[in-house]
C-alpha positions in Angstrom: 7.9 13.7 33.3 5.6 11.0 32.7 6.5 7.5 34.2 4.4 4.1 33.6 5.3 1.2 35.6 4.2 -2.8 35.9 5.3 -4.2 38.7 5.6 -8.2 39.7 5.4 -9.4 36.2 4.8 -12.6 35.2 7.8 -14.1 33.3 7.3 -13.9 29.4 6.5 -17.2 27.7 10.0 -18.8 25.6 9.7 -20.6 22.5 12.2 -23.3 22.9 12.3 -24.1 18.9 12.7 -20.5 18.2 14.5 -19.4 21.1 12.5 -16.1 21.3 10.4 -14.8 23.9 6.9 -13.9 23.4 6.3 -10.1 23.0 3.9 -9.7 26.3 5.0 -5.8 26.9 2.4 -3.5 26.3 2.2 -0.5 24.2 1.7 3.2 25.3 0.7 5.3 22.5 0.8 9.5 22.6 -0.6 11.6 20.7 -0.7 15.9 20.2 -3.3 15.6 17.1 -6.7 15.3 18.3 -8.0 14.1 14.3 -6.9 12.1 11.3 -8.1 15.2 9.8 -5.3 17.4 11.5 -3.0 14.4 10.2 -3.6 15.3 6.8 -3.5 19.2 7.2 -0.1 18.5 9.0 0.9 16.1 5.6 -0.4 18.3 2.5 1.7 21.0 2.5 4.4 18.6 2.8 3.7 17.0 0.0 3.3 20.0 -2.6 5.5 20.5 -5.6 7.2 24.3 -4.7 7.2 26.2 -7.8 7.4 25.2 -11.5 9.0 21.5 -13.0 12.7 21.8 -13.7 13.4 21.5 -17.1 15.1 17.7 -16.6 11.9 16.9 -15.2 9.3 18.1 -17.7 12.1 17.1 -20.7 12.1 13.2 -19.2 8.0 13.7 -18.6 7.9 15.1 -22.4 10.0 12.0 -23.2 7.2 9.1 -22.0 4.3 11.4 -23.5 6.2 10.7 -27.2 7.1 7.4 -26.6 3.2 6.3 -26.5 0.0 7.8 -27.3 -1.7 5.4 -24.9 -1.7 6.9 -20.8 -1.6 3.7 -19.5 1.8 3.4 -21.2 3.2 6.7 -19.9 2.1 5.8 -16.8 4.0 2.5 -16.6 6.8 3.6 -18.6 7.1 6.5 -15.7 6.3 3.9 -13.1 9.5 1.7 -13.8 11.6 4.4 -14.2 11.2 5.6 -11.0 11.2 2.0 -9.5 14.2 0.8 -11.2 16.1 3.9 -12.2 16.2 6.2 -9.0 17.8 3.8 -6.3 16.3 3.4 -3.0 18.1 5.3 -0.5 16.5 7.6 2.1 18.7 10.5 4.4 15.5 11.0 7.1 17.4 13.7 9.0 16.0 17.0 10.0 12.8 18.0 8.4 13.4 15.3 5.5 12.2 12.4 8.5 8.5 13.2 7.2 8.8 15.8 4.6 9.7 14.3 0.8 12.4 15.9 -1.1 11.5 18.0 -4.0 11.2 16.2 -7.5 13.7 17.9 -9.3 16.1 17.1 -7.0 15.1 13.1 -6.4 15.2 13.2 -10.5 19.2 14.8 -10.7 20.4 13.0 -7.9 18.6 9.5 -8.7 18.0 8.4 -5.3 15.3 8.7 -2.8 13.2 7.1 0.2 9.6 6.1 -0.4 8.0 9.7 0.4 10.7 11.2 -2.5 9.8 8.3 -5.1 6.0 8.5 -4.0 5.9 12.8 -4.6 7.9 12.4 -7.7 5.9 9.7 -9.2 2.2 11.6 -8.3 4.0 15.0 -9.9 4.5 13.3 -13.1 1.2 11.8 -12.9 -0.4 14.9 -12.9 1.9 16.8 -15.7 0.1 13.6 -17.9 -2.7 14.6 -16.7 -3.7 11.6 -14.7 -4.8 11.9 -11.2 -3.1 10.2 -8.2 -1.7 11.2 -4.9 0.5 9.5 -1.8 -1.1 7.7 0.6 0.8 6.9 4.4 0.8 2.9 5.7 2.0 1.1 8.2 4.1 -2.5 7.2 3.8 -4.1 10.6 -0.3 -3.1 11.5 -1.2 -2.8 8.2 -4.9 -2.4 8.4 -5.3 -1.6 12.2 -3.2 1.7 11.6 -6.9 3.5 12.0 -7.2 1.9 15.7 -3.9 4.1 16.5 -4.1 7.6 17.9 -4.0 9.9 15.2 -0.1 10.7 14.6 2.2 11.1 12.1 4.4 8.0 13.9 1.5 6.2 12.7 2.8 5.6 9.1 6.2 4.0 8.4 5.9 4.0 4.5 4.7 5.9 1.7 3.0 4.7 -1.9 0.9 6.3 -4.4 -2.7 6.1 -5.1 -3.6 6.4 -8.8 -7.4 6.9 -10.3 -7.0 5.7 -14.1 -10.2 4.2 -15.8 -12.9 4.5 -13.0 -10.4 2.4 -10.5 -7.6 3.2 -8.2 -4.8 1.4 -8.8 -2.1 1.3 -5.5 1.9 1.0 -6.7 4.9 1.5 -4.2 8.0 3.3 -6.5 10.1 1.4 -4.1 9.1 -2.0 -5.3 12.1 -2.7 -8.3 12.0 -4.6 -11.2 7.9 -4.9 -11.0 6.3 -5.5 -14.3 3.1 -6.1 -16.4 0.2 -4.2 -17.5 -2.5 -3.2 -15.4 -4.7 -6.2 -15.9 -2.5 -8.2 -14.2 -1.1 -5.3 -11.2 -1.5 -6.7 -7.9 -1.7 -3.8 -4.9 0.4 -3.8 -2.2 -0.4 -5.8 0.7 -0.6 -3.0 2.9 -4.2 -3.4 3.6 -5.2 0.6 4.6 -3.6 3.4 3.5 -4.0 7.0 4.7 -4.7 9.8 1.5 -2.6 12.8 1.3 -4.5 14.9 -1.6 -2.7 18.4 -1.7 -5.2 19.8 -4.2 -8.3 19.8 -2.0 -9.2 20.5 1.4 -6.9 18.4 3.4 -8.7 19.4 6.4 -11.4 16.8 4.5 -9.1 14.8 2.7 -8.0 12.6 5.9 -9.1 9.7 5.2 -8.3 6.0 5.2 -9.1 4.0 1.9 -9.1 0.2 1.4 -6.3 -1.6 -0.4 -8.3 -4.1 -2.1 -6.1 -7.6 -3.1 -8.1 -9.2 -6.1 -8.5 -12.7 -6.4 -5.9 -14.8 -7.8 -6.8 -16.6 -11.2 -4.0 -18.6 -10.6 -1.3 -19.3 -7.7 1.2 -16.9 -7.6 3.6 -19.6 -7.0 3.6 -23.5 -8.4 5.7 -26.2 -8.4 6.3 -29.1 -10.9 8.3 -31.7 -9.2 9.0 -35.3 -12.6 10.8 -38.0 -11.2 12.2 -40.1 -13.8 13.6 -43.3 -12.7 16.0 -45.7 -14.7 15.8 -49.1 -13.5 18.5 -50.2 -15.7 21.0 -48.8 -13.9 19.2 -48.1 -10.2 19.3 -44.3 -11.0 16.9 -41.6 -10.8 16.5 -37.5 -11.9 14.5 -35.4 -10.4 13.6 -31.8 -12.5 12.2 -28.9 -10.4 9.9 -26.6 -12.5 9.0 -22.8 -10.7 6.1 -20.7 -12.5 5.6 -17.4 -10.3 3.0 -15.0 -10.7 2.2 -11.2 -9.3 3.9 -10.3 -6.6 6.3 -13.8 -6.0 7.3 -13.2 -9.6 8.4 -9.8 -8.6 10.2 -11.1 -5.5 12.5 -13.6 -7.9 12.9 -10.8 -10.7 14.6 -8.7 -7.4 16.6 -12.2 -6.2 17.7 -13.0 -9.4 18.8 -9.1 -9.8 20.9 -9.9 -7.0 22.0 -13.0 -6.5 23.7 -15.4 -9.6 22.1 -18.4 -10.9 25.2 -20.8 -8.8 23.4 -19.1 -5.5 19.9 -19.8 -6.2 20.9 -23.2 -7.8 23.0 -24.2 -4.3 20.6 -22.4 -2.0 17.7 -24.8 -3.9 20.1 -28.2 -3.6 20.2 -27.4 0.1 16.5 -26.9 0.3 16.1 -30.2 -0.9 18.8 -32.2 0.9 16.7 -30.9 4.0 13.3 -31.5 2.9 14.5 -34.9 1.9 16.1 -35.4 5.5 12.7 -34.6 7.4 
């Protein structure tokens, strides 16, 4: 039994506008791997495919190879599948907390968590013969991950890594209603991400790669606000136009999915009334 104690405390600082109190406790992190590189022998065999495709999986896989002759097209035509067709829903109970379920069975049952949509998105990858693998990230630390002991409790999430055209590309399957082509893909904020390749040495596959984000060529979110004003009769309109781009536009697509055009209409009239009341 291991016990840590801090005694005579200061009190924590409060926010009175937010009512929350600061997060002063500290953080005690343990650890039974000595190396990233034990992380990622303890993830590959995890993450292998056992035994040959089902044949749903290589009939749906033989599907997107007809439907385009191009791979970036199979590729993206997998890619939304997977994003919008096999709901997110993860069971993390037993071994399935770290260990994805098997392809086959994500593809019948049409739900999985991100580890499940990540291993079933690489395994078609690599039946069209384009290379890609999962990578492990942390949400909240995002690039500091790598300052953690090496663990497994390092990682909260799971995307893929794919290497198309001399660049890696980085898509989470959990993300739905995404779209464009690659020329306009914008990677995850997620800022590191932690490679688990099951076809090399994963004793020297541990390693953390960048998640570059590309300059914007344009805001991912504008606003055009045209006041017309008729003195005639002391009245005014005011018309609200919304362009979003990369990631924001993906954010709506998934509100909109949601929510009816009455919601976002009221939520935006109230958004307004406050601004104007400030």
């Amino acid at each position: 039994e291991y016990i840590w104690e801090r005694r005579n405390l200061p009190a924590p600082d409060f926010d009175a506008e937010t009512t929350q109190v600061a997060d002063e406790y500290r953080t005690l992190y343990l650890s039974e791997f000595k190396s990233w590189q034990e992380i990622a022998a303890w993830a590959a065999p995890l993450y292998r495919v056992q035994g040959p495709l089902s044949p749903a999986l290589r009939q749906q896989i033989e599907k997107w190879r007809q439907a385009s002759l191009q791979p970036e097209e199979q590729m993206l035509a997998a890619l939304r599948f997977i994003q919008d067709e096999i709901r997110y829903l993860g069971i993390e109970l037993g071994p399935h907390s770290h260990q994805p379920h098997q392809p086959a069975q994500v593809l019948e049952r049409r739900y999985g968590d991100c580890k499940d949509k990540a291993l079933l998105f690489t395994t078609v990858l690599g039946a069209l013969g384009i290379e890609a693998y999962p990578a492990l990230v942390n949400t909240d630390l995002l690039e500091r991950v790598q300052e953690l002991p090496p663990s497994p409790f390092a990682f909260d999430h799971v995307i893929t890594a794919v290497k198309f055209n001399g660049q890696t590309y980085w898509f989470d399957p959990t993300i739905s209603l995404q779209r464009g082509g690659l020329a306009k893909h914008y990677n995850p904020g997620f800022g590191r991400a932690f490679a688990v390749r099951t076809q090399t040495n994963a004793a020297q596959s541990g390693a953390f790669e960048e998640i570059p984000l590309p300059a914007a060529s344009a805001p991912f979110k504008t606003i055009r606000e045209l006041y017309t004003v008729n003195p005639d009769n002391h009245s005014a309109r005011l018309e609200v136009t919304y362009t979003y781009r990369g990631p924001e536009a993906d954010a709506m697509r998934d509100y909109l999915a949601k929510n009816s055009l009455k919601d976002l209409a009221k939520e935006w009239l109230a958004h307004l009334h406050q601004r104007d009341h400030t």
